[in-house]
N, C-alpha and C positions, 0 to 999 in steps of 0.2 A: 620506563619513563614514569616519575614518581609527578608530576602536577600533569592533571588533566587539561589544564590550560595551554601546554605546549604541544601542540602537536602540531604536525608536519601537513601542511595545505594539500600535498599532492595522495592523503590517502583518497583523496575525491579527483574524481575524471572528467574527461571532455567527453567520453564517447562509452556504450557501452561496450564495445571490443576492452577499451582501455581496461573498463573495469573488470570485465571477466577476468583479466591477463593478472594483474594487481589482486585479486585475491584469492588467485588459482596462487600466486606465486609467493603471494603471505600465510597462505593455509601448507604450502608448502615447507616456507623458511620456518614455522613454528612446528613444524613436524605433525601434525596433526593427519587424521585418516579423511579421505576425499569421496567423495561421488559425484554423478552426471548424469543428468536427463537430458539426453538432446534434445531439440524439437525439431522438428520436419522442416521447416522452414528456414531461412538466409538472413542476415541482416543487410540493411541499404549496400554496406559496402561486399557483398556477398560472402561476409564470412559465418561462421557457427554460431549459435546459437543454442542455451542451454540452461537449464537449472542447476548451479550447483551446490554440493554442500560440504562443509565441512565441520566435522565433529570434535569439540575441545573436552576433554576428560573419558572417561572409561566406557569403551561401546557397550558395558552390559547398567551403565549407571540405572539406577530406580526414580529419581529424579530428573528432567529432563526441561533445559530452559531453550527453548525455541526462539530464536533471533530472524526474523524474514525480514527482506528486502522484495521491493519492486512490484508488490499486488498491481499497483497501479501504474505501471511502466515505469515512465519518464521520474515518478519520483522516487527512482532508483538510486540516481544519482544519487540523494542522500543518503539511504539505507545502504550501498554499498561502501562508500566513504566510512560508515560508522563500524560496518564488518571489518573494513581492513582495517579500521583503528585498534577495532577490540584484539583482532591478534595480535598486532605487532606493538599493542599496550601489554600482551600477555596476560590476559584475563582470566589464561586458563591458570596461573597462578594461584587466584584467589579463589577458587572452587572448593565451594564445602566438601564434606565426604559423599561420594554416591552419587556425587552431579553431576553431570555433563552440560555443555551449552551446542547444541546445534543450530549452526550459522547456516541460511538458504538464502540463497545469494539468486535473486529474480525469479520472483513467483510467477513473472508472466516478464521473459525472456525479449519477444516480439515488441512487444510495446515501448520497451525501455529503450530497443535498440533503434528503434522508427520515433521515439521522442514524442510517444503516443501515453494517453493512459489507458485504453482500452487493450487486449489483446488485438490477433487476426481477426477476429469474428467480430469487431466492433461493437466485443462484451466486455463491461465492467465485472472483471473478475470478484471485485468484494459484493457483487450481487448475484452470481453464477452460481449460488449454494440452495435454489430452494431443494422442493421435491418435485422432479420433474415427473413423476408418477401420478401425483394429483393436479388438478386444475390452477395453474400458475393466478399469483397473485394480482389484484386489479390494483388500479392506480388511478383517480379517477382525476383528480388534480393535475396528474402529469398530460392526462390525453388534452386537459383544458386549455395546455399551454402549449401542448406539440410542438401543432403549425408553426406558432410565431418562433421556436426553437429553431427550424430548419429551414429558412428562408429559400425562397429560389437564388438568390444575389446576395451578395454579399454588401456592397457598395453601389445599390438603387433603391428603386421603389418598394418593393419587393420587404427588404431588408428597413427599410421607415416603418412600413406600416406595422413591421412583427417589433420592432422596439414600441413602438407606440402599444400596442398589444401588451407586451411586458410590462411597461412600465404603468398601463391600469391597472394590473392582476398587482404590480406590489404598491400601488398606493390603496387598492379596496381590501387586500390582504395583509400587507408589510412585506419586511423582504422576507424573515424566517419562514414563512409561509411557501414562499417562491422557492428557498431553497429548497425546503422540504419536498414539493411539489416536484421539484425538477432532480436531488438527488436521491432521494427515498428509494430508487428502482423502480423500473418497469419493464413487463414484460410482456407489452402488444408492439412496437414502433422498433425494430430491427435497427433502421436508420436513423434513429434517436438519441438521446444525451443517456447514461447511464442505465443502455438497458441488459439486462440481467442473463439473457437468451432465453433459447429453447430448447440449449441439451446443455450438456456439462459440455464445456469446455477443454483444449489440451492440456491448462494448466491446472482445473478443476481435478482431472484424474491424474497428473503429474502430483499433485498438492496430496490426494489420497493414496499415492504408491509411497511415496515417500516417507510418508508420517507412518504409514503401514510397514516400512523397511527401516527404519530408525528409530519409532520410537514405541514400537510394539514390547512388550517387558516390562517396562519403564511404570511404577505404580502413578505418579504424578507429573504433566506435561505441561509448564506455564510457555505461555504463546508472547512475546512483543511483535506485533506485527510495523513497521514504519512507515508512514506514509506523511505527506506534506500537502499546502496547501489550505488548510484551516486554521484560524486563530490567529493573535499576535506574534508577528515575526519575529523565526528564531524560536520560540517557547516552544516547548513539546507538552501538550495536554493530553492527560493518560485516558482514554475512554475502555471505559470496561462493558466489556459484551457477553452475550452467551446469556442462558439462564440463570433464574434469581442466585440459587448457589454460588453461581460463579463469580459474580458481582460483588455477593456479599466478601467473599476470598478476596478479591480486588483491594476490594476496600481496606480488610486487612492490612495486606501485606502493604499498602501505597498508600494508608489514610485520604484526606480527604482530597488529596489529590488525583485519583480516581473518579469520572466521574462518570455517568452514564447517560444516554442518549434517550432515556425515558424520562420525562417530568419536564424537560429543558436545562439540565445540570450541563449538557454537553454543550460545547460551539457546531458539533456534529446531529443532523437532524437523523431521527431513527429510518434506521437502514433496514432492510431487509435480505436475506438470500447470500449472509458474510460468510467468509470462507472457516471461519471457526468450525461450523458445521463439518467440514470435508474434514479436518483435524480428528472432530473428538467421534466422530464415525468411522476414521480411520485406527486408532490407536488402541484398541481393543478395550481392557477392563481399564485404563488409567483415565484419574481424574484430570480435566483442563481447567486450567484457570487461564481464559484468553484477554488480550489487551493490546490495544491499536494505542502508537504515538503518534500523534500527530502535531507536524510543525509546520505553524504558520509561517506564508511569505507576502504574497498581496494581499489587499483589502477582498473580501470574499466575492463581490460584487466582479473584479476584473476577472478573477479567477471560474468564476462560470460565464465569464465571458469570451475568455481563455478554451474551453474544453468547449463550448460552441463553436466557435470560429474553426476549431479542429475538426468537427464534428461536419462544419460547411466544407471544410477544403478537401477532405476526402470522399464529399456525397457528387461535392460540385466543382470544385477548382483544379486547380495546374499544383502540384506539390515543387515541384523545378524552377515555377515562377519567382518574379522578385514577391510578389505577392503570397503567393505559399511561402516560403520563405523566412519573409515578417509575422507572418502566424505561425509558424512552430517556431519561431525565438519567441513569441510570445504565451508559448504554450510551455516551452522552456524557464522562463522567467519565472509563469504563476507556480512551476512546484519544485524549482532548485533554486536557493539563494546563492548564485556565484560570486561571494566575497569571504573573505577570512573572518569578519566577526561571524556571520550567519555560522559561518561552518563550526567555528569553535566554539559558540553557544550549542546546537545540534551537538556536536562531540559530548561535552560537559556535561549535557542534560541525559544523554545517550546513556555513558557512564554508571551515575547517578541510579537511574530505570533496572540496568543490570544490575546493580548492587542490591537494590531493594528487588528485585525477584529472587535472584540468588538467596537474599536471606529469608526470605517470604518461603520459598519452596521447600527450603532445608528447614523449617518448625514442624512443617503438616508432617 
């Protein structure tokens, strides 16, 4: 397919059964080599669940461009939509010498398929990376706003008084404040919005088997990690993570459309405990250059309004209900755009990102 603009709606799914099936069986028709990490667990309709992968160019390449889908569940949908694009675009075509591109199709398997962003453990896997050896990080801003995060109600009093609560904390702080506050990670509140846990996680050491059985060899390993839900709708904002070195690499290879989460360049507030960590601890002597796309869909304001409400229905609600129900569609909403421009903006920009790593890897 020579214009990036035409592409077929249905490389993106309703479900993730769908999507496992569609790039099991695009990693398939472009002949490429496969793997699986089960997980121990079922999705809602009780069928498998798994990490998969497939590898486009030569399994001993020295070069290695890492394409992951699903850190954060539910915005799977997107990341997987852009994997079965990239195969059945044939992308392995345009591979320098020595490259390979390794597609991971659901970093976190459970979530995607339950339309959750969290894993089972009700851990934000791109916070699951500190050192769980040393004394876990504090969060002093997050414990300030906890409570009014996890109301007892959803629809009473309960639920007034923690909005009223909020909406002090962002008019004496702002909102970037709030977010910061509330996505940065933490690791006291189990039952909380973005917390990080207390051990590694399945996907935490699925993510380090992996990288440790793929891309071990390999002298250089650039990361696109995909995720959604920040920024203007449709755009994919490149954030470049990792240490100073790595950034600097970023920048390089992406100019100034790279941007980083230190100083406020990002629409992303600094994170802590990201799954880069598990990568470049995993892959022996090779250098990482890591990088999260992230594409915006709601106003950011709905969208941690979105991952609360989730956050209630699973501590305290009916998931069966009509109630449950209207909140995971609207949990659905803030991190897939289901329409054909969103998705073909995603495609396009998608594109784009591989081509500039692609070339970016193949200089060093």
């Amino acid at each position: 397919m020579s214009d990036a603009a035409n592409f077929p709606p249905d490389w993106f799914s309703a479900t993730y059964a769908e999507a496992r099936a569609k790039f099991m069986a695009a990693a398939q028709a472009a002949g490429v080599k496969t793997g699986s990490y089960p997980h121990p667990l079922k999705g809602p309709d009780g069928g498998d669940l798994a990490t998969d992968i497939a590898l486009l160019g030569p399994a001993n390449a020295k070069r290695i461009v890492v394409i992951s889908s699903g850190t954060h569940g539910v915005e799977g949908y997107c990341g997987s939509g852009i994997q079965i694009g990239l195969l059945e675009h044939n992308i392995q075509a345009e591979l320098p010498a020595d490259t390979a591109i390794l597609l991971v199709h659901a970093h976190n398997p459970h979530g995607f398929a339950h339309d959750r962003r969290v894993t089972e453990d009700n851990v934000d896997l791109n916070r699951n990376f500190p050192d769980f050896d040393q004394p876990l990080p504090g969060n002093e801003a997050y414990d300030e706003v906890h409570a009014w995060l996890v109301p007892g109600d959803w629809d009473g009093p309960l639920r007034e008084a923690a909005d009223a609560g909020i909406a002090s904390f962002i008019e004496d702080q702002g909102l970037f404040a709030y977010q910061g506050a509330v996505s940065g990670g933490q690791y006291a509140h189990a039952d909380g919005m973005f917390f990080g846990g207390f051990k590694a996680t399945w996907s935490n050491q699925t993510i380090r088997a992996l990288a440790a059985e793929w891309c071990v060899g390999a002298d250089h390993v650039a990361l696109l990690d995909l995720h959604t839900g920040l920024g203007p709708r449709g755009f994919g904002e490149l954030i470049a993570i990792g240490p100073e070195d790595a950034i600097v690499r970023a920048k390089n290879w992406y100019g100034d459309e790279a941007k980083s989460m230190t100083g406020g360049e990002s629409v992303s507030a600094l994170v802590q405990g990201t799954l880069n960590v598990g990568y470049e601890q995993s892959i022996g002597s090779a250098t990482l250059t890591p990088v999260a796309i992230e594409y915006g869909t709601l106003p950011q304001e709905d969208v941690l309004q979105a991952i609360r409400a989730d956050n209630w229905l699973y501590l305290h609600g009916d998931v069966g209900s009509d109630a449950g129900q209207a909140i995971k569609k609207t949990v659905r909403d803030a991190f897939y755009g289901d329409d054909d421009t969103w998705k073909s903006d995603v495609w396009i920009r998608a594109l784009e990102v591989t081509r500039k790593a692609l070339a970016g890897i193949s200089a060093e």
